[in-house]
C-alpha positions, 0 to 999 in steps of 0.5 A, a space after each residue: 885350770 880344768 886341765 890343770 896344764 899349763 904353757 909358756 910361750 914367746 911370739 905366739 909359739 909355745 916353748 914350754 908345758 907342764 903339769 899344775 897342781 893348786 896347793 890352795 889359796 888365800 882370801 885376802 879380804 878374811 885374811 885365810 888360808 885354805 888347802 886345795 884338798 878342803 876346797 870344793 869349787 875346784 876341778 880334780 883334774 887340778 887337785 894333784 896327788 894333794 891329798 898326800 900332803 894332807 896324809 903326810 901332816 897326819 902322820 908325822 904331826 906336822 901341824 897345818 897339813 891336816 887342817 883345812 884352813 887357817 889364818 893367813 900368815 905369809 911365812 906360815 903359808 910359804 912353809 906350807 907350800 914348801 912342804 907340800 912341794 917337797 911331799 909332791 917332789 914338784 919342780 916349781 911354785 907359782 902364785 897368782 893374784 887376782 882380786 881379793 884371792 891369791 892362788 898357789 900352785 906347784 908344777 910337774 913334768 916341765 918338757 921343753 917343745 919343740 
């Protein structure tokens, strides 16, 4: 994630990179949700133009953009990373869990290698 890049690879030989943004993550023990742009533990390299949603939900009153967090609600948070997709025109959505924490990304300039 300090590169915010990310690879995709059969028998050992890459066949894919692209870009990652973190568009936040969930605390499954508090049962919340927290922007990526509200988060201070993570590399800016990874943070993305996220701070655009944010601007997109203040100005147009799109509740939940513009706040930090809130509590976790699966449809809310899929609405959200929707959203934040569709602001950031990203190619793709990615989420991993490990833990107690679900991380959500969006992926940009997907490039095939050679």
């Amino acid at each position: 994630m300090d590169d915010a890049q990310i690879t995709w690879s059969r028998d050992g030989k890459v066949f894919l990179t692209g870009r990652l943004t973190v568009i936040g993550s969930v605390s499954v023990a508090q049962q919340t949700w927290l922007w990526s742009w509200a988060n201070d533990s993570l590399p800016h390299a990874a943070l993305g133009d996220m701070e655009r949603v944010r601007q997109f939900g203040e100005e147009n009153d799109y509740p939940v953009l513009p706040w930090p967090g809130f509590t976790y609600d699966p449809e809310l948070v899929a609405e959200a990373r929707m959203v934040a997709a569709s602001v950031l025109d990203a190619e793709g959505l990615w989420a991993e869990s490990m833990d107690d924490v679900q991380l959500h990304f969006m992926i940009h300039d997907l490039a095939l290698t050679a």
